[in-house]
One Martini backbone bead per residue (centre of mass of N, CA, C, O) as a GRO file, in nm:
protein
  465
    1UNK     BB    1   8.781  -0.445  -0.183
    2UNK     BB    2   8.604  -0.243   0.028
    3UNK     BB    3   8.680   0.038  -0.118
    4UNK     BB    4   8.571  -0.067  -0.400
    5UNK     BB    5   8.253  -0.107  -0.297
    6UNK     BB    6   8.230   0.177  -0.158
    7UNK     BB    7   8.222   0.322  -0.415
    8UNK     BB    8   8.025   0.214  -0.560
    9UNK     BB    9   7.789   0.252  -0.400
   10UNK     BB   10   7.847   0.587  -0.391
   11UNK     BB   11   7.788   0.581  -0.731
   12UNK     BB   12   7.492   0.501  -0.727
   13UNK     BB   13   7.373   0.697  -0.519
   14UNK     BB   14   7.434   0.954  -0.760
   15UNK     BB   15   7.287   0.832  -1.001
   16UNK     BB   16   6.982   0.810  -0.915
   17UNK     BB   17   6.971   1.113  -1.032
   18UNK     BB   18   6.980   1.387  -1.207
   19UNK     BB   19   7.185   1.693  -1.159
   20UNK     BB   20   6.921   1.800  -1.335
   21UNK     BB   21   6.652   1.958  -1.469
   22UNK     BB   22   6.341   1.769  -1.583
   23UNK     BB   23   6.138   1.662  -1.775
   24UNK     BB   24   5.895   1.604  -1.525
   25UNK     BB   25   5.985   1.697  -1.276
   26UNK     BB   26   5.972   1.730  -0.940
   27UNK     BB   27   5.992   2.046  -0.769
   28UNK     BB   28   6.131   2.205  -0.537
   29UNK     BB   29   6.085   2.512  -0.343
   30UNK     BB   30   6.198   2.856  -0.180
   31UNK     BB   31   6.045   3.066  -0.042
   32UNK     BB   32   6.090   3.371   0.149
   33UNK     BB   33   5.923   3.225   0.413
   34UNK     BB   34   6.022   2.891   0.394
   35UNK     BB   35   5.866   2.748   0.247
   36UNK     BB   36   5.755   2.449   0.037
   37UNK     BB   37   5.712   2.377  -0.328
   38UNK     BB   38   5.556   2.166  -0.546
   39UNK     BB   39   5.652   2.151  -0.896
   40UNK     BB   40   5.587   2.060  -1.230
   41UNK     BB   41   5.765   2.025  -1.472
   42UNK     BB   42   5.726   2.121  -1.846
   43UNK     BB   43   5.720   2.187  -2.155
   44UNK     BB   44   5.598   2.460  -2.263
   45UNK     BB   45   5.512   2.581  -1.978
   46UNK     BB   46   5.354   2.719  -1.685
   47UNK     BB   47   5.426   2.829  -1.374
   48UNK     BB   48   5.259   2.865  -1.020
   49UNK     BB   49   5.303   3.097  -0.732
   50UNK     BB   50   5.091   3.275  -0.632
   51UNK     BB   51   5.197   3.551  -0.521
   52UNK     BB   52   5.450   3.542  -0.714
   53UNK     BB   53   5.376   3.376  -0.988
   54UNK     BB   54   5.448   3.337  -1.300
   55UNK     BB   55   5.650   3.074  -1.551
   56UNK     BB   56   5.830   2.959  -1.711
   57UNK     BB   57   5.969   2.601  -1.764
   58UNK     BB   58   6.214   2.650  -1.975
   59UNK     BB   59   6.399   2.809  -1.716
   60UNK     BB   60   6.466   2.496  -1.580
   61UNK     BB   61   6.574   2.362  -1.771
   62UNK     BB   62   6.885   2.232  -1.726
   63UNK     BB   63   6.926   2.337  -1.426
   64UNK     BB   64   7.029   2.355  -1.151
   65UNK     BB   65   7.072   2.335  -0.825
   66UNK     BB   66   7.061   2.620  -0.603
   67UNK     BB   67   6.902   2.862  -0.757
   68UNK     BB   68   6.816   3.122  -0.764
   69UNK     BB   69   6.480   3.344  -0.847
   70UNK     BB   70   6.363   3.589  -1.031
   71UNK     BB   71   6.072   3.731  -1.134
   72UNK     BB   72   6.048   3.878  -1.455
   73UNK     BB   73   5.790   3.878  -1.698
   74UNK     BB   74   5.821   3.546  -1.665
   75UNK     BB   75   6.109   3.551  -1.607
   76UNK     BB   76   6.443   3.427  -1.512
   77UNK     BB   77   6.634   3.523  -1.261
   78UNK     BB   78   6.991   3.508  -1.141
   79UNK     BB   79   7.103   3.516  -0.830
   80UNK     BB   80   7.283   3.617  -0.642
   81UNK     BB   81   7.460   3.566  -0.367
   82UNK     BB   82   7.464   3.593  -0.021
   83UNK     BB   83   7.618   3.662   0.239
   84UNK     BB   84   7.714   3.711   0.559
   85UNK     BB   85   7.650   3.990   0.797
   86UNK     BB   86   7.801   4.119   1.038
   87UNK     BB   87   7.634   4.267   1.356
   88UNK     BB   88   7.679   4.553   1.529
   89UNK     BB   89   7.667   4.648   1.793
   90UNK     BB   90   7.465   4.892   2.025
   91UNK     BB   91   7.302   5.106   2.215
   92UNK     BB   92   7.043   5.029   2.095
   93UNK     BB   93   6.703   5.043   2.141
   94UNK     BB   94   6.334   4.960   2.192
   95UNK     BB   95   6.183   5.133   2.429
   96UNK     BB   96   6.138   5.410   2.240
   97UNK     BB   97   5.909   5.239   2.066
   98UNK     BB   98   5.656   5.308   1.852
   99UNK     BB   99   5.379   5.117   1.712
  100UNK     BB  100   5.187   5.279   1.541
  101UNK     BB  101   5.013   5.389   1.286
  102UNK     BB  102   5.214   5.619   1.165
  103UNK     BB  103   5.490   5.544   1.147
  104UNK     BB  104   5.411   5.462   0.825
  105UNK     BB  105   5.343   5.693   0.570
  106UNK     BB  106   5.257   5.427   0.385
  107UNK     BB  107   5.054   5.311   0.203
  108UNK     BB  108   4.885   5.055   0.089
  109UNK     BB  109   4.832   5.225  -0.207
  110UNK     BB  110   5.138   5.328  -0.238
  111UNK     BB  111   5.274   5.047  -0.235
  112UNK     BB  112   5.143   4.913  -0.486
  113UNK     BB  113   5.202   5.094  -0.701
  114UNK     BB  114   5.490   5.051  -0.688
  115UNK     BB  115   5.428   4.757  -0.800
  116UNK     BB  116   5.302   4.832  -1.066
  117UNK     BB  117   5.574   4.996  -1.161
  118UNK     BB  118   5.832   4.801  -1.106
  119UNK     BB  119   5.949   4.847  -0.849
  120UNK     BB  120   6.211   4.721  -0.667
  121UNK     BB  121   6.211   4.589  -0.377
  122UNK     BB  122   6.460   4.752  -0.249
  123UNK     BB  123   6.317   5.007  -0.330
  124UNK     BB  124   6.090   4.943  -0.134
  125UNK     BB  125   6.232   4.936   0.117
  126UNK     BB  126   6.385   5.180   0.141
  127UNK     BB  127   6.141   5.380   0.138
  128UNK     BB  128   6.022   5.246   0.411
  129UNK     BB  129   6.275   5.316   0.588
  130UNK     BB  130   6.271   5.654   0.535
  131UNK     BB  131   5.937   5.630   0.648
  132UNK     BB  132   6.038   5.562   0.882
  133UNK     BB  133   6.035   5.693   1.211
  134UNK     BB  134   6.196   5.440   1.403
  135UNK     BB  135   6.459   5.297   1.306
  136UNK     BB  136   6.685   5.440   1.425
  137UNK     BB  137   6.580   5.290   1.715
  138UNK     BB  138   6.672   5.058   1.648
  139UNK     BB  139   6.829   4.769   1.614
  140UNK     BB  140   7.021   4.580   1.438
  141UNK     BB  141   6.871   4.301   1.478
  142UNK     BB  142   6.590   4.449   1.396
  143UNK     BB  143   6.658   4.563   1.093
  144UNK     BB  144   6.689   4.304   1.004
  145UNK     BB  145   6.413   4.173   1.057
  146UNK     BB  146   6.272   4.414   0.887
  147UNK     BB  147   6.395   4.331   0.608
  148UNK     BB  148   6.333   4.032   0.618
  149UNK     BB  149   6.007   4.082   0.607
  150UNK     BB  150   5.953   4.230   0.359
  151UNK     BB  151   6.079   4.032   0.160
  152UNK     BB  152   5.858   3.811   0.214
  153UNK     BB  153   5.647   3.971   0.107
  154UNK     BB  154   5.768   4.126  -0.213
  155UNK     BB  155   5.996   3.899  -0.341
  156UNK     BB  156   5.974   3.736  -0.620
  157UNK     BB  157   6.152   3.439  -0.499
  158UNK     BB  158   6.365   3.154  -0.565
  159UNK     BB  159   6.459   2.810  -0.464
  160UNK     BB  160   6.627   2.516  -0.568
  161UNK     BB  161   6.578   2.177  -0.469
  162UNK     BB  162   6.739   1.894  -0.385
  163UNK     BB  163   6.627   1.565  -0.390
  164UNK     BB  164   6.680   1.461  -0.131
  165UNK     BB  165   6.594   1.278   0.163
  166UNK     BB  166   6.625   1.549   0.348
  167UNK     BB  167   6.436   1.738   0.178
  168UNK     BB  168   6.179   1.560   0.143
  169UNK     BB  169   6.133   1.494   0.410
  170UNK     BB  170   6.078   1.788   0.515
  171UNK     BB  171   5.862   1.879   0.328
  172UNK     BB  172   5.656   1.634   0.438
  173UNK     BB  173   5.660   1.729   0.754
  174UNK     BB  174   5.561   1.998   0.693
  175UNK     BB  175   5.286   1.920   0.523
  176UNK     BB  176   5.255   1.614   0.646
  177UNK     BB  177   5.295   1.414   0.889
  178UNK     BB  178   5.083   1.189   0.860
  179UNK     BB  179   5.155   1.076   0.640
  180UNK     BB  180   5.448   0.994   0.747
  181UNK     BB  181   5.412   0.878   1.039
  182UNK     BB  182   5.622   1.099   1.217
  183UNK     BB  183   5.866   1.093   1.006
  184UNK     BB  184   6.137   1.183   1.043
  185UNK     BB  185   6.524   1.252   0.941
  186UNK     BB  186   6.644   1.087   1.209
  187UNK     BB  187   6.452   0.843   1.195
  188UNK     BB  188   6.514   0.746   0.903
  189UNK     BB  189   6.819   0.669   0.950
  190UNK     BB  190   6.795   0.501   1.187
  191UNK     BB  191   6.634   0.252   0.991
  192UNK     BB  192   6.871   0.239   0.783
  193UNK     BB  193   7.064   0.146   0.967
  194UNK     BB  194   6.927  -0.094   1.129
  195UNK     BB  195   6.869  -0.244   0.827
  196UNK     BB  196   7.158  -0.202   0.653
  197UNK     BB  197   7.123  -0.080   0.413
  198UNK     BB  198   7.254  -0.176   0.042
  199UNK     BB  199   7.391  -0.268  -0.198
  200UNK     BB  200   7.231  -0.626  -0.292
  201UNK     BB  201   6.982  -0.652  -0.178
  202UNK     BB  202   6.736  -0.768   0.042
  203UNK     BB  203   6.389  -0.682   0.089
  204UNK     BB  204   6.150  -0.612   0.304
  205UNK     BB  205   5.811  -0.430   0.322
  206UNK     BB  206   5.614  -0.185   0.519
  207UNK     BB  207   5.443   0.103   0.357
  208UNK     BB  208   5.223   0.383   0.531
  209UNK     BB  209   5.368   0.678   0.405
  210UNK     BB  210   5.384   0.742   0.122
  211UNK     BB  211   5.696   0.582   0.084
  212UNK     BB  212   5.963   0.682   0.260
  213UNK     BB  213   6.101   0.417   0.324
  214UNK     BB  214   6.145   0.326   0.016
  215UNK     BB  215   6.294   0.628  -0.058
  216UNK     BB  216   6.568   0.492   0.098
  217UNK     BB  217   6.609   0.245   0.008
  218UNK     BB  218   6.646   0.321  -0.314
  219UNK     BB  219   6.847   0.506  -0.298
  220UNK     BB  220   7.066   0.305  -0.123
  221UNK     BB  221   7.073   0.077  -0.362
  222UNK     BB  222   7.134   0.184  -0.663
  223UNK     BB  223   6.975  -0.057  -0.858
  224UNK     BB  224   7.048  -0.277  -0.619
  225UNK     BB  225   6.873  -0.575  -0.601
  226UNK     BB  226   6.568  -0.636  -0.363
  227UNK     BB  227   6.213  -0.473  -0.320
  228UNK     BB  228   5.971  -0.607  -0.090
  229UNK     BB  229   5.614  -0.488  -0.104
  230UNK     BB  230   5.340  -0.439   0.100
  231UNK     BB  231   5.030  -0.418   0.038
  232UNK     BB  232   4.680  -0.357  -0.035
  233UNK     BB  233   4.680  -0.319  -0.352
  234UNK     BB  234   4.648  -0.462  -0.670
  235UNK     BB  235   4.825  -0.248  -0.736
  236UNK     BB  236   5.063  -0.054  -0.776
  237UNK     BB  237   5.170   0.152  -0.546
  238UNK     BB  238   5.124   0.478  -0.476
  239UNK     BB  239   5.464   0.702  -0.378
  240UNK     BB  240   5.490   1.015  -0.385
  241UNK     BB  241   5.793   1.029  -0.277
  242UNK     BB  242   5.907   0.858  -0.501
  243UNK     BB  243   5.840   1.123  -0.692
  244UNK     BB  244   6.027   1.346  -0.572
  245UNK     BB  245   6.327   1.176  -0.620
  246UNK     BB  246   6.395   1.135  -0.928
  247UNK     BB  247   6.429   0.897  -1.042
  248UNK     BB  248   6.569   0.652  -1.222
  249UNK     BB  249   6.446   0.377  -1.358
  250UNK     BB  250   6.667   0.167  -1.264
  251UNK     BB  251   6.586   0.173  -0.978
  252UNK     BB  252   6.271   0.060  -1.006
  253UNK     BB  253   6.235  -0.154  -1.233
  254UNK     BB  254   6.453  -0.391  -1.125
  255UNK     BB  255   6.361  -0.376  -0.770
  256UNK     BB  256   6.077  -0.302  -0.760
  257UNK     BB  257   5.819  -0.513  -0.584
  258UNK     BB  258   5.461  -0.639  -0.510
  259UNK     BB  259   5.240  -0.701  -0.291
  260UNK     BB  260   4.940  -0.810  -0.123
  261UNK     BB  261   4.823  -0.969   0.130
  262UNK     BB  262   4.696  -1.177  -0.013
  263UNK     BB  263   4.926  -1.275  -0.218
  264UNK     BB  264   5.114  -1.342   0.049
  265UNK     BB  265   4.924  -1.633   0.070
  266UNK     BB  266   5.024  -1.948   0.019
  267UNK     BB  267   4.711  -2.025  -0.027
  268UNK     BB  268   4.652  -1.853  -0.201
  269UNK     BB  269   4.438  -1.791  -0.542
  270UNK     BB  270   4.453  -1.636  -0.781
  271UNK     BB  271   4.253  -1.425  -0.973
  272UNK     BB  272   4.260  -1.482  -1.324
  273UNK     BB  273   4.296  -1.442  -1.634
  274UNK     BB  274   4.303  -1.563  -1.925
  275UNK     BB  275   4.629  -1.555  -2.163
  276UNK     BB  276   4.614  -1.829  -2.321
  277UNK     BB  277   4.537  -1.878  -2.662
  278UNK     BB  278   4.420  -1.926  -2.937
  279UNK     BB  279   4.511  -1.814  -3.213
  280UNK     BB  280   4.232  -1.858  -3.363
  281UNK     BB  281   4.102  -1.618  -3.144
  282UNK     BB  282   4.250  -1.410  -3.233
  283UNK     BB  283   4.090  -1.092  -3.397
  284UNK     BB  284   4.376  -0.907  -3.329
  285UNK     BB  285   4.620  -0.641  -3.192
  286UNK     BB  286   4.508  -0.600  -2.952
  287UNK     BB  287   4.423  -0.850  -2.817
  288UNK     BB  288   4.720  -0.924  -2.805
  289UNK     BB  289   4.812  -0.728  -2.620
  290UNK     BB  290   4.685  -0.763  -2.431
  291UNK     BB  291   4.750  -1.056  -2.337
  292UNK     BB  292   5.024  -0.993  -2.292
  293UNK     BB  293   4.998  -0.816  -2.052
  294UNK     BB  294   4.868  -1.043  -1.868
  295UNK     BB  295   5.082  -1.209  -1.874
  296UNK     BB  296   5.322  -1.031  -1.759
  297UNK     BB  297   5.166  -1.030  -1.484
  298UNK     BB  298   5.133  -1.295  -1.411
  299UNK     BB  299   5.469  -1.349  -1.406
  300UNK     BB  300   5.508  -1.141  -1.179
  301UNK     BB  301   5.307  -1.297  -0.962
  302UNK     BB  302   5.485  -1.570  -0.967
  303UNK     BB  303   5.753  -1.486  -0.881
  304UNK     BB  304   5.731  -1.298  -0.632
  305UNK     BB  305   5.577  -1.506  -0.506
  306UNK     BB  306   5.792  -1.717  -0.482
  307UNK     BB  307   6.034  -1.553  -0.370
  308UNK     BB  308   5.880  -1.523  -0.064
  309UNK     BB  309   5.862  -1.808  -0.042
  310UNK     BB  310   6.172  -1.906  -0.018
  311UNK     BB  311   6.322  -1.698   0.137
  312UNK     BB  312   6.597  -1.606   0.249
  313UNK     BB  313   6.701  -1.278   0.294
  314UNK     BB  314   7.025  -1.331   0.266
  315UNK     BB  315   7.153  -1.032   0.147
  316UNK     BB  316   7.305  -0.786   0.227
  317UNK     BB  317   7.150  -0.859   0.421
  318UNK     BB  318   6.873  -0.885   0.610
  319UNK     BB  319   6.539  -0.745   0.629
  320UNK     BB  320   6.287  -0.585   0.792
  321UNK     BB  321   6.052  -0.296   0.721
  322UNK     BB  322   5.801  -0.102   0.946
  323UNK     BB  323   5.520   0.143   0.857
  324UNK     BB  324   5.208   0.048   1.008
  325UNK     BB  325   4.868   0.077   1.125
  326UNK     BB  326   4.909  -0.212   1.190
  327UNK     BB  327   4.955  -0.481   1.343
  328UNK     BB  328   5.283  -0.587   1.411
  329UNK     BB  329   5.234  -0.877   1.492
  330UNK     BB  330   5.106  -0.981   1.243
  331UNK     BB  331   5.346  -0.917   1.065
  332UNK     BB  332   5.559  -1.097   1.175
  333UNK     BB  333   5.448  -1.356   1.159
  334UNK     BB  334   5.412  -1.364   0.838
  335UNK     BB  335   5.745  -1.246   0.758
  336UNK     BB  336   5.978  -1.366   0.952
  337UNK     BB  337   6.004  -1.665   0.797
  338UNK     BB  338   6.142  -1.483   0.532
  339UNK     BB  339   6.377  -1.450   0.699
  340UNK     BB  340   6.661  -1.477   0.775
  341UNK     BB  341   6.950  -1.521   0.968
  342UNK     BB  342   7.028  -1.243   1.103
  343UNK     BB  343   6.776  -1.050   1.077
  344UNK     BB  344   6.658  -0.735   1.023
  345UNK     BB  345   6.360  -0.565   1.258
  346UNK     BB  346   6.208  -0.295   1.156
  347UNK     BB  347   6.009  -0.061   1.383
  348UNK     BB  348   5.758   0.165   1.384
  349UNK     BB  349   5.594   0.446   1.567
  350UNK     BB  350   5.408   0.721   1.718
  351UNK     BB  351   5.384   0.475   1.968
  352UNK     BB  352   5.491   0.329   2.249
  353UNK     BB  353   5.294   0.114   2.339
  354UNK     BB  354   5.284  -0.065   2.089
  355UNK     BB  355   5.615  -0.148   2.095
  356UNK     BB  356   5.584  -0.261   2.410
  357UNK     BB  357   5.354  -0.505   2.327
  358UNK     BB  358   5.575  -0.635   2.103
  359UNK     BB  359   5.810  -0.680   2.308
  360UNK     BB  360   5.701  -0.872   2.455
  361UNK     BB  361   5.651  -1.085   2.257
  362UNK     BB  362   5.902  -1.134   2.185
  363UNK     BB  363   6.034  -1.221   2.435
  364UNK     BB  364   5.842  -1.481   2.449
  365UNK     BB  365   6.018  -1.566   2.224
  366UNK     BB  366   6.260  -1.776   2.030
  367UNK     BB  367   6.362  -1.543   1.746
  368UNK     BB  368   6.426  -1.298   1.952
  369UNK     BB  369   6.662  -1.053   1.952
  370UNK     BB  370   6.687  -0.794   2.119
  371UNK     BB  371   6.442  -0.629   2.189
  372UNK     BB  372   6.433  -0.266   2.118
  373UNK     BB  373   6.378   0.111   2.218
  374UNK     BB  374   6.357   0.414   2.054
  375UNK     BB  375   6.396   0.725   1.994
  376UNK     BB  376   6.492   1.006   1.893
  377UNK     BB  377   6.690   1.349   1.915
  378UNK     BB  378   6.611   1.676   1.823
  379UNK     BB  379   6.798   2.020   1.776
  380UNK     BB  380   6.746   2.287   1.638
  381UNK     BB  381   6.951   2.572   1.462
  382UNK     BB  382   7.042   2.892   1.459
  383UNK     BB  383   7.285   3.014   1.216
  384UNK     BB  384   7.454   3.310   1.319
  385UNK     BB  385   7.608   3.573   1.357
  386UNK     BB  386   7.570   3.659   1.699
  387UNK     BB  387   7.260   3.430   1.680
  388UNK     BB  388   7.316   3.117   1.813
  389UNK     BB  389   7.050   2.929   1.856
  390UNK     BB  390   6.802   2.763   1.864
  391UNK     BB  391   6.483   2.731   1.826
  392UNK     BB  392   6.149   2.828   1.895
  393UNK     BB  393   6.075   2.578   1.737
  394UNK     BB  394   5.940   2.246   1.732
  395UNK     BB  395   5.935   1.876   1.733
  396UNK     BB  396   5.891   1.662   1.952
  397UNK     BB  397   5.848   1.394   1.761
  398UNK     BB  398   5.918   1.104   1.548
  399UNK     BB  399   5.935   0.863   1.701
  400UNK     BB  400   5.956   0.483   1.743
  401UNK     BB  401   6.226   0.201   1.749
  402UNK     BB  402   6.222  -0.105   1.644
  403UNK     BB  403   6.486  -0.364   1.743
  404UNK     BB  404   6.608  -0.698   1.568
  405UNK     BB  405   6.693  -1.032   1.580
  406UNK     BB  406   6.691  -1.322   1.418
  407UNK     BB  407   6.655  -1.672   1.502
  408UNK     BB  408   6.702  -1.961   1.569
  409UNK     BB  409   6.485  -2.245   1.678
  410UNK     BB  410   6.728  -2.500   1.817
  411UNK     BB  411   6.752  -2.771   2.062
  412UNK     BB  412   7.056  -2.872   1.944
  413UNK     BB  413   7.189  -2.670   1.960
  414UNK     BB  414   7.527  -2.488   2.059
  415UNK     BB  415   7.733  -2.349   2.183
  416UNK     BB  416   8.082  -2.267   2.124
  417UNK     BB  417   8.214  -2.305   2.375
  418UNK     BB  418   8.123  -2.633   2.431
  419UNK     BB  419   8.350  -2.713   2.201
  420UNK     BB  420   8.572  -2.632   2.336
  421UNK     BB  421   8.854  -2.643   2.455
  422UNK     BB  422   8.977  -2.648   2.829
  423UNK     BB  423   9.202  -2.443   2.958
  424UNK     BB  424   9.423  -2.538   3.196
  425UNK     BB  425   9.509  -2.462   3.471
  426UNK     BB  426   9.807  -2.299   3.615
  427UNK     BB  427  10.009  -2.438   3.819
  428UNK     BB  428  10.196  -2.422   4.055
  429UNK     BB  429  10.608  -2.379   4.094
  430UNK     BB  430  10.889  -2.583   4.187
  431UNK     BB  431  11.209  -2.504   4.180
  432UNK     BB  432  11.455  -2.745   4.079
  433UNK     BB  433  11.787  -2.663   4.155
  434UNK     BB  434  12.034  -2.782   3.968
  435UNK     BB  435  12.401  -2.825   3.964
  436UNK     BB  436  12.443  -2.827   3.573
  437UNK     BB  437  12.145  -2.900   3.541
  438UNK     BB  438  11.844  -3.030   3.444
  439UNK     BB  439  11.492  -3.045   3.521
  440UNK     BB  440  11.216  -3.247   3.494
  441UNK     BB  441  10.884  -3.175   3.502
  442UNK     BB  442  10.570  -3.346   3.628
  443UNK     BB  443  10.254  -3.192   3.599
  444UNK     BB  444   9.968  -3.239   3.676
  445UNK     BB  445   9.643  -3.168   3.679
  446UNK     BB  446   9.372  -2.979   3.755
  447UNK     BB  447   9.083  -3.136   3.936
  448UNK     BB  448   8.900  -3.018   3.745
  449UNK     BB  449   9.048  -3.237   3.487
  450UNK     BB  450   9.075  -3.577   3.596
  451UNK     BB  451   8.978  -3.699   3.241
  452UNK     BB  452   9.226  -3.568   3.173
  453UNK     BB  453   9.527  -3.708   2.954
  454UNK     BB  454   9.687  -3.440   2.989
  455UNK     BB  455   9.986  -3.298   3.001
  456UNK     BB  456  10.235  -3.083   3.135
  457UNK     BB  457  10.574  -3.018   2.992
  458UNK     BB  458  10.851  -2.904   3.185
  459UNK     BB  459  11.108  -2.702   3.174
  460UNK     BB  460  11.371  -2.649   3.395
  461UNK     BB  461  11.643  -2.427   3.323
  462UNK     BB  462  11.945  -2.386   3.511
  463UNK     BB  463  12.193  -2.135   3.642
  464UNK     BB  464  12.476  -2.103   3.655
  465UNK     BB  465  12.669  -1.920   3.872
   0.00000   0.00000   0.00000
């Protein structure tokens, strides 16, 4: 039974968005420098990518991802994929090369020409190695490098990449990580983990980071289950990052619902519009129909609050994920009443003083269990044949998350232990050897059980030898 819904879990997960390109979808590309660029595929359009040119984009709808492509004439080139080859290290230095004016006698505009007449990258980096005076003076590691660098300038070819959670998140901290508060792809995996996200539960969000955690949130649920975020604005709030992950409507349309901090207040009472009236007032079909829309928004704005009010967010299991600007113990104040028993509580922040506050003050209460503070620690590595070693930049931090589990403060409670019988010490005892016969010993209880009227009946068979 367990293997069977760990497999629907991860077939949920796979469905979540269509495996190839289509009409509408928001494509990373990966350009030649390694930088990536988000642009919206739409039908009968052209897309342009800065100096690399631009090109139809009916030429990526319904292809698969990962497949690179050369722009040549506005139309798409796929290229095939090229191996890693061995580099063969040799006796050259760097030591006797001169990188001076004169080096490469191919001037700017005489590179130019080549490329409006249409030459090809290769054929161009060819003849710039040509005329380059010292290349045979480099290391082949140098040659590498060398011929790496004309590519990322001359070339015109981009790849297209999959919108996984892994792959949106690097695209964002790289693009902007302000914006998503310094979560990195380590951090955030780390509170979907602690928060045991998966499909068919029930979730409360707090997030302010662009969608990042929403969007971790919905891809691992799989279009089951229900996630309540809180939110600023009146409306529906817009999560760019979850436009990035090009879900299925039905990802998000019957799980993700919001609520903004007004409407979560169970004092308070929304001013709508009434949308009710008699049917002798309606004047057209268009009337009919804002109307109809008016109420179909107070009936989710009045089930969702309800759902909150409810409380006992406690189906495979209960979580509560915040990531946000605001003090964050006046969120948990607010909403951890609405979470179950042994809900987990997961708090990101990219600042541990804040975090260090948090957990002072959850120490003083007796709602919560074990808050504790943990860093994420990543370090990439370049992975090349003969020069695998870390990567000479990195980000210092992710951010810090806490974690906790809720508990009910009940002063009638007892442990389990204190319920349990206490099982009496067993007491040395001295074997009464009768030729022929058994003898029954009856053995009292330990001083410490004096209480207790049970006996503890042994026999002691021996045998004649």
């Amino acid at each position: 039974m367990a293997t069977t819904e760990l497999d629907s879990s991860f077939s949920s997960c796979l469905e979540s968005r269509e495996p190839n390109i289509q009409t509408g979808d928001l494509v990373l590309l990966r350009i030649p420098n390694g930088d990536v660029k988000g642009v919206k595929i739409e039908k009968d359009s052209t897309v342009t990518i800065g100096r690399l040119g631009s090109f139809y984009a009916n030429d990526l709808i319904t292809q698969p991802y990962g497949l690179t492509y050369e722009i040549v004439d506005k139309k798409l080139r796929v290229v095939p994929p090229r191996t890693l080859q061995e580099v063969e290290d040799t006796d050259a230095t760097n030591e006797l090369i001169n990188d001076g004016e004169f080096v490469q006698p191919l001037t700017i505009d005489e590179i130019q020409k080549l490329k409006v007449s249409g030459v090809h990258v290769s054929d161009m980096i060819k003849k710039q190695i040509e005329a380059h005076a010292n290349y045979s003076l480099k290391t082949e590691y140098s040659k590498e490098k060398y011929k790496k660098r004309k590519e990322e300038k001359y070339s015109k070819s981009f790849t297209t990449i999959e919108p996984t959670l892994f792959n949106v998140c690097e695209y964002w901290f790289k693009k902007d990580q302000m914006r998503i508060r310094d979560i990195r792809v380590d951090s955030l995996s780390q509170m979907l983990n602690l928060a045991n996200i998966r499909p068919g539960g029930r979730y409360i969000a707090v997030d302010d980071a662009s969608g990042l955690v929403i969007a971790g949130i919905l891809e691992r649920m799989g279009g089951e289950g229900r996630l309540l975020t809180i939110c600023d604005t009146d409306s529906p709030p817009a999560y760019p990052v979850v436009a990035n992950m090009n879900f299925k409507p039905h990802v998000t349309s019957n799980v993700l619902v919001s609520l903004n901090w007004a409407t979560s207040e169970e004092e308070y009472t929304p001013i709508i519009p009434p949308s009710d009236i008699p049917k002798e007032q309606i004047r057209s079909e268009r009337q009919k129909s804002r109307l109809n829309k008016r109420k179909a928004v107070t009936d989710l704005l009045a089930n969702t609050r309800e759902e909150l009010f409810n409380g006992e967010f406690d189906s495979l299991p209960p979580s509560l994920i915040v990531a946000s600007e605001y003090d964050p113990w006046s969120i948990l104040q607010k909403l951890v009443p609405y979470v179950g028993g042994s809900g987990s509580i997961v708090v990101h922040s990219p600042h541990i003083q804040i975090l260090s506050d948090l957990q002072t003050q959850m120490r003083n209460t007796s709602h919560y269990l074990c808050p504790n503070i943990t860093e994420s620690w990543l370090r990439r590595y370049q992975v090349l044949p003969g020069r695998t070693h870390p990567t000479m930049a990195t980000s210092g931090s992710g951010g810090y998350i806490l974690h906790a589990l809720k508990i009910y403060d009940d002063p009638s409670a007892s442990a389990v232990m204190i319920h349990r019988r206490q099982k009496p010490k067993k007491p040395k005892m001295d074997e009464e050897v009768v030729k022929g016969e058994s003898t029954s010993v009856i053995l009292q209880e330990d001083d410490t059980l004096e209480d207790s009227t049970d006996t503890i009946m042994l026999d002691v068979a021996t045998k004649v030898q």
